[in-house]
N, C-alpha and C positions, 0 to 999 in steps of 0.2 A: 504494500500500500504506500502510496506516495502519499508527503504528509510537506504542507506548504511552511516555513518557517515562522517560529512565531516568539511571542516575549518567552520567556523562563517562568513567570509567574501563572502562565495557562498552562503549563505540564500537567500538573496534578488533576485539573480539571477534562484537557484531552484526553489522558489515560484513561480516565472512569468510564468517558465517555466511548472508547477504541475496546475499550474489557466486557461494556454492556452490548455493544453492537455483534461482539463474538461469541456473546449465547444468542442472539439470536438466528432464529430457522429461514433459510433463505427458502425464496418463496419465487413464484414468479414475476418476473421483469412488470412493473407497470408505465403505462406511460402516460408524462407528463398532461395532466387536462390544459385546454388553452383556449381561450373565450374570443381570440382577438383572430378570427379567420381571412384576415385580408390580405396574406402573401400564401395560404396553404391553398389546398382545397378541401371541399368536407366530406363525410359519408354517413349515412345511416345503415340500419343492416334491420332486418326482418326476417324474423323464422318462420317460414309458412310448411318447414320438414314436419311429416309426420310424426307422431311421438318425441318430437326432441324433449333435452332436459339438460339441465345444469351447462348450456352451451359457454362456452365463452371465447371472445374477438381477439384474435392478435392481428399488430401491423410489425412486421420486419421482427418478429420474434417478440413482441410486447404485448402486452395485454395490452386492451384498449376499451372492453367493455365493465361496468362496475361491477350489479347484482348479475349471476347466472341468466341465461336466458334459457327459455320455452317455446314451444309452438305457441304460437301467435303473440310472441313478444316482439320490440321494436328498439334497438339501441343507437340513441339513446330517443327515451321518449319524450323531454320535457326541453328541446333544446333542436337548432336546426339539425345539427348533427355530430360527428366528432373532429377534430381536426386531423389531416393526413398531410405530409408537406405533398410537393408535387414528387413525380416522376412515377416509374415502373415499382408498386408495390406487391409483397409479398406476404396475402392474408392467409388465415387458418382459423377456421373454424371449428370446436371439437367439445365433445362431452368430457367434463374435467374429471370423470371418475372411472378411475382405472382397469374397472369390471366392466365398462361400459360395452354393449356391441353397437353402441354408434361408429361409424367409420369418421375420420378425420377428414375434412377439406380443406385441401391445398389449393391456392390460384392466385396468380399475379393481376393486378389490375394496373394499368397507366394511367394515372390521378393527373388530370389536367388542370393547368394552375385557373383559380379563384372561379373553380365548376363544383358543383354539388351532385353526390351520386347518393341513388340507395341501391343496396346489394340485398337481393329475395334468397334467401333461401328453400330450398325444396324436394319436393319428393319425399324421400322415406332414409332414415337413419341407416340401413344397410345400404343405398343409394344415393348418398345425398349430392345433391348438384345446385346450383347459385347462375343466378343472372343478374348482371349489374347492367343498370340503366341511368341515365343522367336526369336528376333532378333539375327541372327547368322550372327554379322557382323567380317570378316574376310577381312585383308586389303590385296589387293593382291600384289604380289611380283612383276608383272608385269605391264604394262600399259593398263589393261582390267578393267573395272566395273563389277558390280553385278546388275542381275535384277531378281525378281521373282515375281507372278502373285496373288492376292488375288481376291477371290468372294464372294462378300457381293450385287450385288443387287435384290432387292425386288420384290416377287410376294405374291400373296394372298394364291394361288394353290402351287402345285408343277411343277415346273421349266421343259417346255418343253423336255430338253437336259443339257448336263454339257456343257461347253464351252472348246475351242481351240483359241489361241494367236497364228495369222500369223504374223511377219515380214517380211515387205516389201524388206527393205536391204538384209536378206539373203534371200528370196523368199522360206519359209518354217515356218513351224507351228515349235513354240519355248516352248510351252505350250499345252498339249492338255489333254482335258477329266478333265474340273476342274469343282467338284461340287461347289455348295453353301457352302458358309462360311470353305472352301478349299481357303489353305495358302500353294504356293510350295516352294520349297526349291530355294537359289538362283543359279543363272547358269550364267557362265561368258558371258560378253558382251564387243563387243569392242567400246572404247572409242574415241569419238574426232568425231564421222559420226553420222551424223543425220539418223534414224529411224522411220518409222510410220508402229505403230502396229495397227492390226484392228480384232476384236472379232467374233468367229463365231460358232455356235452350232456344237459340238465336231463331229468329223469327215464329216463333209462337207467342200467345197470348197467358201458358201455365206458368204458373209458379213452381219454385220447382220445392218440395216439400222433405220435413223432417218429419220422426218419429216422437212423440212427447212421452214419456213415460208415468209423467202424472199431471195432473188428477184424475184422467184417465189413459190408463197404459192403452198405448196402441193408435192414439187420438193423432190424425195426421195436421200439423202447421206450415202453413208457408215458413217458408226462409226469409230474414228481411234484417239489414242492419239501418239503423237512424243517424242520425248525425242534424245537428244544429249548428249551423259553422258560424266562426265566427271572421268577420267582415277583414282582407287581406291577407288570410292564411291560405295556406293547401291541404291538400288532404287525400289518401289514396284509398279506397276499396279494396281486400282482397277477397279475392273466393281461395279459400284454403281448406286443409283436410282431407277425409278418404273420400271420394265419391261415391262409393257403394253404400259408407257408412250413416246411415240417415237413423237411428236412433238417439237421441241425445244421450242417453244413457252410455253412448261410449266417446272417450278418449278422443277418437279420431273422425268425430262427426265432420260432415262437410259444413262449412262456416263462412258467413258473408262478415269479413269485418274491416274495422275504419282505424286509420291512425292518421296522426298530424306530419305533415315533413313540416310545416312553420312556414 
């Protein structure tokens, strides 16, 4: 260890300090959080893998996510994203528990300076695979938001149909004919009115439905996430989960849900 020079009188105090740092358990590399995004670029990350658990984000061998993530978690949530400097990076994504059978993901992205990306992850923990797409957040002049729709859930096969996003509020399809691992561009939304959007195989008029298992088992529901934006944010849709699995009562139900990019 290099140690920079210093008075005679901070010995006794470095020491203690050099003796307590040597019980401790090193741990994984974290890296530095950074508020100030105007020379880096940024990234969010989204687990839309089936059954994930305890996931967590390295950049160039760092940690970069706080709490574990999960299937239908978003890191980070409360914030546009993380900071990455620019160039050719090298992520991993992985269940931090050593028993796990999730598989590890490995991928380079090229982080283009002062661009904002979010990276989807998906599929199934014995398969897992990621698509990164660029975050085109654009603040509007007006008192609208931004909403656009991502498809990341899971089948074994190939996928019935693409899918269409009804809106209840304007009583019309806001999205339509979205395949798998289709990312659309965002379209203004207005803000401050509650909304319930509901998923349906691309030009039909059905909802497409889950299983409820109470109050009465068996009682079939539309699908439908809500969202009340609020006025110059973003916001994306996904459709995540098993596609076969339509009971709520399991783990891997199919799921319409909403998170913020800011």
């Amino acid at each position: 260890m290099k140690l920079s020079i210093i008075k005679i009188t901070a010995i006794p105090v470095l020491s203690l300090g050099l003796l307590m740092q040597s019980c401790e358990k090193k741990t994984d590399i974290v890296a530095t959080e950074k508020t100030d995004f105007s020379n880096s670029s940024i990234a969010q990350v989204y687990i839309a893998t089936v059954n994930a658990s305890r996931n967590a984000v390295y950049v160039d061998g760092k940690v970069v996510s706080g709490s574990l993530l999960t299937s239908g978690s978003v890191f980070p949530g409360s914030t546009p994203g993380f900071n990455v400097s620019p160039g050719l990076k090298a992520f991993l994504v992985r269940d931090t528990l050593s028993t796990t059978t999730q598989l590890p993901l490995s991928f380079a992205e090229n982080m283009q300076f002062a661009k904002s990306y979010t990276v989807f992850m998906y599929d199934t923990i014995t398969a897992p695979k990621q698509k990164t797409v660029e975050t085109n957040i654009i603040i509007p002049s007006d008192t609208t938001a931004r909403l656009r729709f991502a498809n990341f859930v899971y089948n074994p096969t190939a996928l019935p149909s693409a899918f269409d996003i009804f809106s209840k509020k304007r009583n019309a399809v806001i999205f339509s004919n979205v395949n798998l691992t289709d990312v659309t561009p965002y379209i203004p939304y207005a803000s401050g009115v509650n909304d319930t959007f509901y998923i349906r195989p691309a030009g039909t008029s059905t909802n497409l439905q889950n299983f409820n298992p109470s109050p009465a088992p068996g009682a079939l529901f539309d699908m439908f996430a809500t969202l009340n934006p609020v006025q110059k944010r973003s916001y994306t849709l996904v459709f995540r989960g098993g596609y076969r699995a339509i009971s709520t009562s399991n783990s891997t139900v199919r799921t319409l849900s909403v998170f913020t990019n800011y």
